[in-house]
N, CA, C and O atoms as a GROMACS GRO file, in nm:
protein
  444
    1UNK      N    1   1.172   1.392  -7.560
    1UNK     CA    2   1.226   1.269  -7.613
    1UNK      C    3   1.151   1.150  -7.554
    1UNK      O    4   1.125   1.149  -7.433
    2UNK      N    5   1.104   1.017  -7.661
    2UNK     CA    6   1.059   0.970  -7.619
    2UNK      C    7   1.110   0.863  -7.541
    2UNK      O    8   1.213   0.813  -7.586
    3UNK      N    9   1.068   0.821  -7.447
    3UNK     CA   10   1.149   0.662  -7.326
    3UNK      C   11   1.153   0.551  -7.455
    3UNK      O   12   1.091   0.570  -7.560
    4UNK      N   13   1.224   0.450  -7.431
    4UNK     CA   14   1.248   0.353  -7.522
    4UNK      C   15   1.124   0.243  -7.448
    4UNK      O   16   1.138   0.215  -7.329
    5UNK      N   17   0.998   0.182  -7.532
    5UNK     CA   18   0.946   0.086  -7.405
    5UNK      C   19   0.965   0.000  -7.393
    5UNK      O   20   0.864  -0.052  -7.345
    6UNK      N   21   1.077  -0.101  -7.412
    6UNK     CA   22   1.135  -0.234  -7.365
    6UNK      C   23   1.178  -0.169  -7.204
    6UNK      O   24   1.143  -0.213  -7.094
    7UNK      N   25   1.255  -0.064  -7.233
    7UNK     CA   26   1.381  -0.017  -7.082
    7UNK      C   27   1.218  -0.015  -6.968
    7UNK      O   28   1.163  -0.091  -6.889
    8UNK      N   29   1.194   0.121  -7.024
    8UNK     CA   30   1.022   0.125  -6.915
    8UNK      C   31   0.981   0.016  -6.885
    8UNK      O   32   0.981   0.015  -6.762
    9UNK      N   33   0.933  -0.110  -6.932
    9UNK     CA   34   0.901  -0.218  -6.933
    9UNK      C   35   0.956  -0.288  -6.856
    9UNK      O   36   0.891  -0.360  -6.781
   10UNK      N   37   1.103  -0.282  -6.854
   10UNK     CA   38   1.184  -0.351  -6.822
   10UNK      C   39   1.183  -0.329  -6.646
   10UNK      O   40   1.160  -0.415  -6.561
   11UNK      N   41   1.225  -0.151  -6.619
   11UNK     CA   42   1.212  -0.125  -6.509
   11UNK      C   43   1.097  -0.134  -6.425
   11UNK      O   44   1.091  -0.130  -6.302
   12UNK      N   45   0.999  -0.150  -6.516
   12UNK     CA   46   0.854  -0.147  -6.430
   12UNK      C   47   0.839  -0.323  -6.380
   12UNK      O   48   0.786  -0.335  -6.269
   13UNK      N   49   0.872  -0.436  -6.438
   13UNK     CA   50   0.879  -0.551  -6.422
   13UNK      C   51   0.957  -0.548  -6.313
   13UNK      O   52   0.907  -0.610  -6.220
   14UNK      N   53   1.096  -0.481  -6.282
   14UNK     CA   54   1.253  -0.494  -6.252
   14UNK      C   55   1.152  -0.495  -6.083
   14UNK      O   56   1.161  -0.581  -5.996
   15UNK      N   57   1.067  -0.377  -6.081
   15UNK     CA   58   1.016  -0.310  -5.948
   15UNK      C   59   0.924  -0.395  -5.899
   15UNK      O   60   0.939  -0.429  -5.781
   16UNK      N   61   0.842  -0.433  -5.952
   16UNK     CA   62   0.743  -0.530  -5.966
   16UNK      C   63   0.837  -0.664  -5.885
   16UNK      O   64   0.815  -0.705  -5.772
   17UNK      N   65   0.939  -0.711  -5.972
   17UNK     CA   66   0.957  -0.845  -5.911
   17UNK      C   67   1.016  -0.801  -5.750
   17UNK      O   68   0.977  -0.864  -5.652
   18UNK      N   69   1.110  -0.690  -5.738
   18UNK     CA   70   1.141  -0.626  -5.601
   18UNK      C   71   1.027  -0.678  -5.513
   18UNK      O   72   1.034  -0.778  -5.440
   19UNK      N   73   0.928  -0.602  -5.528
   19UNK     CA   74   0.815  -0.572  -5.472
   19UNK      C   75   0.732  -0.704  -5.411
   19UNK      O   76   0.656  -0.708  -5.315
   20UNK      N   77   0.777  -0.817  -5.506
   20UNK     CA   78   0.787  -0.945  -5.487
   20UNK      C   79   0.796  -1.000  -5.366
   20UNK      O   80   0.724  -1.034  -5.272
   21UNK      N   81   0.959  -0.996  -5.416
   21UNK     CA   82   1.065  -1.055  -5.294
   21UNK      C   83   1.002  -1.014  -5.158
   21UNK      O   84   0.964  -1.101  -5.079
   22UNK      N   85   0.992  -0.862  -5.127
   22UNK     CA   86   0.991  -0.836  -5.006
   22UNK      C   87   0.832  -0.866  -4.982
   22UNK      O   88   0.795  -0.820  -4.874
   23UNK      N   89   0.728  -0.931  -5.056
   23UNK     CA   90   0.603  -1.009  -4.938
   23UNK      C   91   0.647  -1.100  -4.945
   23UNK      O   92   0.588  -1.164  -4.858
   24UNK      N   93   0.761  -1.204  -5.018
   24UNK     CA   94   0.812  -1.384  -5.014
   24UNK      C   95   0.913  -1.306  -4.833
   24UNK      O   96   0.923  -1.380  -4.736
   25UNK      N   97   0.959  -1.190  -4.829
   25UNK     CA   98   1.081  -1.167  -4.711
   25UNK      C   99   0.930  -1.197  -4.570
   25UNK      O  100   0.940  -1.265  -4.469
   26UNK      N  101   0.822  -1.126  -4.613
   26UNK     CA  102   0.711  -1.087  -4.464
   26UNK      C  103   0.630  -1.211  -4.458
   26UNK      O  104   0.538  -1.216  -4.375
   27UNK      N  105   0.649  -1.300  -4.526
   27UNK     CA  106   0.563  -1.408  -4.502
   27UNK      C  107   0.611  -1.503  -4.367
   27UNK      O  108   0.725  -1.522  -4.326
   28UNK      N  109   0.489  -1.554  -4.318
   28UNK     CA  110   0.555  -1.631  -4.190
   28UNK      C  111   0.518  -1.773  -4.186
   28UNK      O  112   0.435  -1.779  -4.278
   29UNK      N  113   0.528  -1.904  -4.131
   29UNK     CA  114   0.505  -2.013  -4.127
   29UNK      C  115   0.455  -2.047  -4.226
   29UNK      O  116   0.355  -1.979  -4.248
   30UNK      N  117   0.481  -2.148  -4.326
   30UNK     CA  118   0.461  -2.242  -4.461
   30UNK      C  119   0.429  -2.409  -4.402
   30UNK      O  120   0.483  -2.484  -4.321
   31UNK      N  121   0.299  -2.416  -4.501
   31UNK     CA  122   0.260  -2.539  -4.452
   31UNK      C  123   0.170  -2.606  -4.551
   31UNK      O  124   0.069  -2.539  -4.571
   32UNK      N  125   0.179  -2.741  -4.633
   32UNK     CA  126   0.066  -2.761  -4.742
   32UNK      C  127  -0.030  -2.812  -4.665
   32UNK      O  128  -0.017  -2.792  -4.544
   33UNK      N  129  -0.132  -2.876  -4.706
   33UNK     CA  130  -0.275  -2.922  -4.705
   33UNK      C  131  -0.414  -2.848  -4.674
   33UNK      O  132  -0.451  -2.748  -4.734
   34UNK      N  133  -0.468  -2.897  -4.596
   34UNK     CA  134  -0.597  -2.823  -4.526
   34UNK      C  135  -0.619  -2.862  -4.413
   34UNK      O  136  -0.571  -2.957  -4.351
   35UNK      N  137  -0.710  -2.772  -4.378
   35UNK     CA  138  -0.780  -2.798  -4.205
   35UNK      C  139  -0.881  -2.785  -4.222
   35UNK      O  140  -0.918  -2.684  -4.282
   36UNK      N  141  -1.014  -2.922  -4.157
   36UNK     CA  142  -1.122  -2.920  -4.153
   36UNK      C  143  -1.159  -2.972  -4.008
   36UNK      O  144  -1.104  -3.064  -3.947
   37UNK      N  145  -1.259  -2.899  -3.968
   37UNK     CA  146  -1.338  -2.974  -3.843
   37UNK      C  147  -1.403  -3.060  -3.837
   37UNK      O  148  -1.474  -3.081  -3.936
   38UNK      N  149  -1.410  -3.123  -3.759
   38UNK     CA  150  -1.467  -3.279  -3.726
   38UNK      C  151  -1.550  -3.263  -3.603
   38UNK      O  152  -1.472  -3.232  -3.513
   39UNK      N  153  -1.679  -3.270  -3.556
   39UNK     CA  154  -1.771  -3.288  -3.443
   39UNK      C  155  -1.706  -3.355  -3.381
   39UNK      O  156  -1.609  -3.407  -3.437
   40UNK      N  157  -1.725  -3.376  -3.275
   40UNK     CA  158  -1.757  -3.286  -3.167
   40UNK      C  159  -1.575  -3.158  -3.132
   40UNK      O  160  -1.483  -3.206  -3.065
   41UNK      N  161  -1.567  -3.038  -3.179
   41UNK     CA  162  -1.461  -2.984  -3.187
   41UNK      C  163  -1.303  -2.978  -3.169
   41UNK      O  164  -1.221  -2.921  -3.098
   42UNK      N  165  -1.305  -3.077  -3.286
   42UNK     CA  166  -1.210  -3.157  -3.324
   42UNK      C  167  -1.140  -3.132  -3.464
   42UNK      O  168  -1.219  -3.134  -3.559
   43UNK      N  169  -1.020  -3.111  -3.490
   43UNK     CA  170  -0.958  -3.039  -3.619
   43UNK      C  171  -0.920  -3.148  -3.662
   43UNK      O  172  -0.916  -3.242  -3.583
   44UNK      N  173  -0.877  -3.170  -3.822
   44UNK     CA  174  -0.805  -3.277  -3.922
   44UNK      C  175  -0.728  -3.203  -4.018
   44UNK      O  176  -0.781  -3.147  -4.114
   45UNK      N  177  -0.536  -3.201  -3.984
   45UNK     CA  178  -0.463  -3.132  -4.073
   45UNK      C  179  -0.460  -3.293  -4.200
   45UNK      O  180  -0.416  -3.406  -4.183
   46UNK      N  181  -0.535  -3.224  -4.330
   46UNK     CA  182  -0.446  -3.309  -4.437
   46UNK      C  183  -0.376  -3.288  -4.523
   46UNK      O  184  -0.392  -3.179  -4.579
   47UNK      N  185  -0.269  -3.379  -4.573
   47UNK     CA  186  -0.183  -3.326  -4.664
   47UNK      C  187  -0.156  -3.477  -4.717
   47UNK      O  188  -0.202  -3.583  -4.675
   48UNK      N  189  -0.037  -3.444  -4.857
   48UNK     CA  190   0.012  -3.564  -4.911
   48UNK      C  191   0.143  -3.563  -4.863
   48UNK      O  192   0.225  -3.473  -4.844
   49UNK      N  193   0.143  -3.706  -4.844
   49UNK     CA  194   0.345  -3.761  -4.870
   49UNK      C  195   0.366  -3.857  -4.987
   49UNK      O  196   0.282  -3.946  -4.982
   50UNK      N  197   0.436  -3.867  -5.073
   50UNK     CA  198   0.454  -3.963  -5.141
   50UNK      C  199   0.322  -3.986  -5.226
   50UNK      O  200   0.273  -4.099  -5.224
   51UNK      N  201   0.270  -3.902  -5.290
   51UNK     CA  202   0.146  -3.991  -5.346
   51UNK      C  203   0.008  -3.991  -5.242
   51UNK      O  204  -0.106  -3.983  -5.287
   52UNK      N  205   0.030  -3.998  -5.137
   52UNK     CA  206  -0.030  -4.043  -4.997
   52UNK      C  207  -0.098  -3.960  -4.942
   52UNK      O  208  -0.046  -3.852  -4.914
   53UNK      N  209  -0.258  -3.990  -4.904
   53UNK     CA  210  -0.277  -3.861  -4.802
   53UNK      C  211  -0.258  -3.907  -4.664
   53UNK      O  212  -0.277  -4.024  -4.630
   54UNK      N  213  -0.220  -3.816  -4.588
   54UNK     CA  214  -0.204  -3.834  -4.462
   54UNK      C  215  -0.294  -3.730  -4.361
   54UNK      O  216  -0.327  -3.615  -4.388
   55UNK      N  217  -0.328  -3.812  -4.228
   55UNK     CA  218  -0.406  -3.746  -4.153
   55UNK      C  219  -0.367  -3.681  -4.030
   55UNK      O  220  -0.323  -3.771  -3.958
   56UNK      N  221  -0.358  -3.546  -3.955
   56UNK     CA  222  -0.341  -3.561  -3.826
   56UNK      C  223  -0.435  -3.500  -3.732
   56UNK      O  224  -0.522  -3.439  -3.795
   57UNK      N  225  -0.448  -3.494  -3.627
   57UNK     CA  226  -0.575  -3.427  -3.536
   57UNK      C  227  -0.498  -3.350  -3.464
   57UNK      O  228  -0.382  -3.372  -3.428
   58UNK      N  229  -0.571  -3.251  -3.440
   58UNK     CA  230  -0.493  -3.096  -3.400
   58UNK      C  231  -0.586  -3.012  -3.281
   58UNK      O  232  -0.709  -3.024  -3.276
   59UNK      N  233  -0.525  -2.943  -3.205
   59UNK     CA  234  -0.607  -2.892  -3.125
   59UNK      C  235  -0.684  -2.745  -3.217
   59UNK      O  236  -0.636  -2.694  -3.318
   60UNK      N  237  -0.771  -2.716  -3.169
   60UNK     CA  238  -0.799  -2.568  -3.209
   60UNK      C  239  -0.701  -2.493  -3.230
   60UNK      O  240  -0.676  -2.436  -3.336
   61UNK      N  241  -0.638  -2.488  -3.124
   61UNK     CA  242  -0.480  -2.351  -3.167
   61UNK      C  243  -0.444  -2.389  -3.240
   61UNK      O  244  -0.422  -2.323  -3.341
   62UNK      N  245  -0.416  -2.529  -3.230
   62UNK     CA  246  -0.292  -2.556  -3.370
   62UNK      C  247  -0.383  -2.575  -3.524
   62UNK      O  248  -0.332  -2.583  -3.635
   63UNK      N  249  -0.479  -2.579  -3.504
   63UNK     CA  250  -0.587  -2.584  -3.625
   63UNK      C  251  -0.577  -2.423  -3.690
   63UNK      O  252  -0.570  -2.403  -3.811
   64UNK      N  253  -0.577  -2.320  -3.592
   64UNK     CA  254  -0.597  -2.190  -3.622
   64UNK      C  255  -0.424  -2.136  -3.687
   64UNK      O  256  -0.421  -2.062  -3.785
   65UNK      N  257  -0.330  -2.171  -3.639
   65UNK     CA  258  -0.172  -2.202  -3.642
   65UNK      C  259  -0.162  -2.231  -3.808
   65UNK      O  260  -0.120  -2.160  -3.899
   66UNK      N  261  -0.222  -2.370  -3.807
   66UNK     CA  262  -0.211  -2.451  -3.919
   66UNK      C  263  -0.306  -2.380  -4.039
   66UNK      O  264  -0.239  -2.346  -4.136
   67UNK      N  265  -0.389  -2.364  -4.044
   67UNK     CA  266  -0.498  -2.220  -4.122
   67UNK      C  267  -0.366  -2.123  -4.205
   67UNK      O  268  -0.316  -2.124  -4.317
   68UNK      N  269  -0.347  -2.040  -4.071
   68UNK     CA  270  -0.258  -1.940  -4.148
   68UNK      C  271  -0.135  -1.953  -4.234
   68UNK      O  272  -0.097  -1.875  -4.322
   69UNK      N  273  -0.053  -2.120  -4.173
   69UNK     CA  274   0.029  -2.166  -4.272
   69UNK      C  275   0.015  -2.183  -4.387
   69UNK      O  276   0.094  -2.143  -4.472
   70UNK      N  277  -0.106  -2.256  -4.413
   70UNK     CA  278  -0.142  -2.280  -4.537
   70UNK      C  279  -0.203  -2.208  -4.592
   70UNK      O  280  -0.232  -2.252  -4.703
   71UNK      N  281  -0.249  -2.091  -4.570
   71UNK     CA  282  -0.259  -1.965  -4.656
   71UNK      C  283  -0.174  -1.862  -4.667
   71UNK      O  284  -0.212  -1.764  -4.731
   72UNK      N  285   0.015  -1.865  -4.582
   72UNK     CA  286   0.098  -1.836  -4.611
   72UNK      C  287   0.173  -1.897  -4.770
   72UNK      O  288   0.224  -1.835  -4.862
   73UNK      N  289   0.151  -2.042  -4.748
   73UNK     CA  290   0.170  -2.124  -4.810
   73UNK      C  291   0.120  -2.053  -4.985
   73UNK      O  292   0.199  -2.013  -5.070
   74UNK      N  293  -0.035  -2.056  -4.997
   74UNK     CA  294  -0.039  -2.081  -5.112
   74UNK      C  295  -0.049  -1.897  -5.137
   74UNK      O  296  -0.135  -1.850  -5.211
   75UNK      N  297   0.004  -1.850  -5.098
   75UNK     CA  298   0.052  -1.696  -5.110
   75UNK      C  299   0.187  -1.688  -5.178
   75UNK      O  300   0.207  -1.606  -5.268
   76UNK      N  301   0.276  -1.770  -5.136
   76UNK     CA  302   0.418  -1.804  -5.188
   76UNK      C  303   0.347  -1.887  -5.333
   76UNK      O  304   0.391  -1.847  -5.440
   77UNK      N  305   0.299  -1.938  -5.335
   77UNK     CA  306   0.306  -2.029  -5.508
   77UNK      C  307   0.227  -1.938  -5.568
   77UNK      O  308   0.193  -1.991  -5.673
   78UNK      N  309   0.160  -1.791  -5.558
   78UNK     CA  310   0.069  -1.737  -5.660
   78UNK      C  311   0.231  -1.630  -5.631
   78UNK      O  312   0.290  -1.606  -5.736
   79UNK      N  313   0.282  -1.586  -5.531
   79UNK     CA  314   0.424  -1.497  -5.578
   79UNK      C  315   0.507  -1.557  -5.675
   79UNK      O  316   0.545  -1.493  -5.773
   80UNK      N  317   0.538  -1.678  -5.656
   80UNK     CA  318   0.656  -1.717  -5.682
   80UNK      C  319   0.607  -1.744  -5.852
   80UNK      O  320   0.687  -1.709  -5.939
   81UNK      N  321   0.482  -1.803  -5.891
   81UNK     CA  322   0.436  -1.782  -6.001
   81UNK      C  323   0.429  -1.675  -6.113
   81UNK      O  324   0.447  -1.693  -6.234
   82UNK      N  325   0.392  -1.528  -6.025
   82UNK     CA  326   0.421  -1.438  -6.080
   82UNK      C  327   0.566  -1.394  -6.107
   82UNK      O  328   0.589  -1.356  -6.221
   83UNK      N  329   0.668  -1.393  -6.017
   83UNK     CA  330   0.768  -1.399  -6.058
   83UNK      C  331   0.824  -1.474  -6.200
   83UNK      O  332   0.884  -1.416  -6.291
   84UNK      N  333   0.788  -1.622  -6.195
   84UNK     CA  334   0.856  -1.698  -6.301
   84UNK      C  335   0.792  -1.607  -6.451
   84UNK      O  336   0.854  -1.613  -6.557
   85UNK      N  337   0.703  -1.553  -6.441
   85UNK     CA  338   0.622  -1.514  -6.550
   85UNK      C  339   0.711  -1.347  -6.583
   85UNK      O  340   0.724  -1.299  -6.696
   86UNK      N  341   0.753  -1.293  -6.473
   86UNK     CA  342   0.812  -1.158  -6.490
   86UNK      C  343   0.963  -1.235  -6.584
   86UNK      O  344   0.992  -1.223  -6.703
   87UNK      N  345   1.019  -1.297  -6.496
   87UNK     CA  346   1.178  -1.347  -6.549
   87UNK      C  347   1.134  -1.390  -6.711
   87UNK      O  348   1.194  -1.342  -6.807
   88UNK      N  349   1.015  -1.494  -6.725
   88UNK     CA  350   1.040  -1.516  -6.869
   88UNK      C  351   1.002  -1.423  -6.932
   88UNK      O  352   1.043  -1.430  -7.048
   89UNK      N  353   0.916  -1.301  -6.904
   89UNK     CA  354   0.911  -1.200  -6.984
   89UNK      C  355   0.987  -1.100  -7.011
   89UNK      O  356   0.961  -1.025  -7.105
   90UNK      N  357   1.123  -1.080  -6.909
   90UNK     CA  358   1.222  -1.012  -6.882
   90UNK      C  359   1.301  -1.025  -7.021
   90UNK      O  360   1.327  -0.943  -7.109
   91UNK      N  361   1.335  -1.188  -7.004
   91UNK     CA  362   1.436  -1.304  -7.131
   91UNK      C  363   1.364  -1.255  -7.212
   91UNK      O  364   1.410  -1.161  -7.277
   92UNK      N  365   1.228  -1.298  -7.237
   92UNK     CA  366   1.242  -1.308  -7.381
   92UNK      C  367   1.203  -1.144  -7.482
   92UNK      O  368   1.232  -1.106  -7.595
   93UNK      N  369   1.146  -1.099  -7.397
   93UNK     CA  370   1.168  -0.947  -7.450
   93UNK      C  371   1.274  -0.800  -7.424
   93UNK      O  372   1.244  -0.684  -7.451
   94UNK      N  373   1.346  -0.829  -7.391
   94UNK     CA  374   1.443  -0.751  -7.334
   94UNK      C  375   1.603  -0.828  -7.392
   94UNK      O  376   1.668  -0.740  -7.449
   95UNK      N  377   1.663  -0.934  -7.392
   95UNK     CA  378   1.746  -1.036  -7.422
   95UNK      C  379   1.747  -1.027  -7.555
   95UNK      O  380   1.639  -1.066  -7.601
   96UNK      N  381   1.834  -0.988  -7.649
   96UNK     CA  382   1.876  -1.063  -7.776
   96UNK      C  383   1.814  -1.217  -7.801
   96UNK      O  384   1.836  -1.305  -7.717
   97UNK      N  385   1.744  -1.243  -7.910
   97UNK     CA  386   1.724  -1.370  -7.944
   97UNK      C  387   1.715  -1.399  -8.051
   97UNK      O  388   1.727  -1.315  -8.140
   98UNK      N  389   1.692  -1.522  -8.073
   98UNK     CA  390   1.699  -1.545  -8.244
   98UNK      C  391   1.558  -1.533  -8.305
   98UNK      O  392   1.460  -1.528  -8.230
   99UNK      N  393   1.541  -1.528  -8.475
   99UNK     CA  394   1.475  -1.497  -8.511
   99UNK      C  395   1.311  -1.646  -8.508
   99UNK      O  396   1.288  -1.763  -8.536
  100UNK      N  397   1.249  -1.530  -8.454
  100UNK     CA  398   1.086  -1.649  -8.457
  100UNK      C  399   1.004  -1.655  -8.562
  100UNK      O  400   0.998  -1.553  -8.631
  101UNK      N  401   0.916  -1.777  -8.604
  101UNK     CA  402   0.761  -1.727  -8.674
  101UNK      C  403   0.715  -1.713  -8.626
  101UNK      O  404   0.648  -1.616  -8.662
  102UNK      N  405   0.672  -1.770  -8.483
  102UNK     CA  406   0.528  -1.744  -8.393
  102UNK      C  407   0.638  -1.620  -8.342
  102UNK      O  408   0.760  -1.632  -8.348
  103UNK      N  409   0.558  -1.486  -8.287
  103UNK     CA  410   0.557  -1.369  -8.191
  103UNK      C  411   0.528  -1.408  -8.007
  103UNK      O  412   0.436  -1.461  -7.945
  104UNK      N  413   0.651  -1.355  -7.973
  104UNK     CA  414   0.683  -1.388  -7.807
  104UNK      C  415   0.520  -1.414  -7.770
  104UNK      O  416   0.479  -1.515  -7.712
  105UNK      N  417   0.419  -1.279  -7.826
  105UNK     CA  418   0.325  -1.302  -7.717
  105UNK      C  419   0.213  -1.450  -7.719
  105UNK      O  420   0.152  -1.517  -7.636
  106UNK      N  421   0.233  -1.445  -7.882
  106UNK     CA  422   0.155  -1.581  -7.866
  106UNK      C  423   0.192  -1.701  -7.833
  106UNK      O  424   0.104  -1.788  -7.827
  107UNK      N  425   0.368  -1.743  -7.798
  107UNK     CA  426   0.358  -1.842  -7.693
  107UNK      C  427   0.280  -1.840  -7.578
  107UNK      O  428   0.227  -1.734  -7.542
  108UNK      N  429   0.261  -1.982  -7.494
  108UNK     CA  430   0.159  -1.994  -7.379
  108UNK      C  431   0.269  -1.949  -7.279
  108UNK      O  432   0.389  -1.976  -7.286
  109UNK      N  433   0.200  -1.867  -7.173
  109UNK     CA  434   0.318  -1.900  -7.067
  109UNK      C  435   0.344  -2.041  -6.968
  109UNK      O  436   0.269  -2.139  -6.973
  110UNK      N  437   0.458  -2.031  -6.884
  110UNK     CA  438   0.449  -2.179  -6.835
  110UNK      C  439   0.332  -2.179  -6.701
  110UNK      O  440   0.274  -2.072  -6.685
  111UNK      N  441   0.314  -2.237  -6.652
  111UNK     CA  442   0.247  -2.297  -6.529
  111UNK      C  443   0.273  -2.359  -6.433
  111UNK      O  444   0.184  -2.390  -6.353
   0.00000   0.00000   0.00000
C-alpha cells in the first residue's frame, strides 16, 4: 500500500523542523555586527543602533568572544529562516484551503 505524500511530507518537514530547534537549543552567545582589526593589534566591534553605526574597541579575547557571537548569530537567522519556510509549507500544503489560480508552488516564498 502506497504512503499518502502530503503525511510523508509532512512528517519529513515535522523532523526537519525538530532537528531545527535542537541547533537554535546548542547555540551559544548571540551578537550582531562585525569584528575587524585595526594596526597596531587592535579590534573594532561594529554594529547598528537606531539607523546608526556604532563603534567599540575590544581586546583580542573579546574580539575572538565577539567572532563567535556573530557567527552564532547569523546561524540563528539562516535556522530560523528555514523554519519560517517549513511552517509556510506545512499551512499551505497540508491545511485545507481555498480554491487558487496560481499553484502553491509558484508563489514566492517570504524572506
Amino acid at each position: 500500500m502506497l504512503e499518502n505524500p502530503h503525511l510523508s511530507m509532512k512528517a519529513r518537514l515535522q523532523r526537519r523542523y525538530k532537528a531545527l530547534q535542537t541547533q537554535i537549543a546548542g547555540l551559544g552567545p548571540l551578537s550582531q555586527g562585525s569584528v575587524a582589526s585595526y594596526p597596531p593589534n587592535s579590534w573594532r566591534w561594529t554594529f547598528k543602533v537606531r539607523a546608526k553605526t556604532a563603534c567599540v574597541a575590544l581586546s583580542a579575547e573579546q574580539a575572538a568572544q565577539m567572532k563567535e557571537a556573530i557567527a552564532n548569530h547569523r546561524k540563528l537567522e539562516a535556522i530560523v529562516q528555514e523554519m519560517r519556510e517549513i511552517t509556510q509549507t506545512l499551512i499551505l500544503e497540508t491545511v485545507p484551503g481555498v480554491p487558487r489560480k496560481k499553484p502553491i508552488s509558484k508563489i514566492p516564498k517570504a524572506r
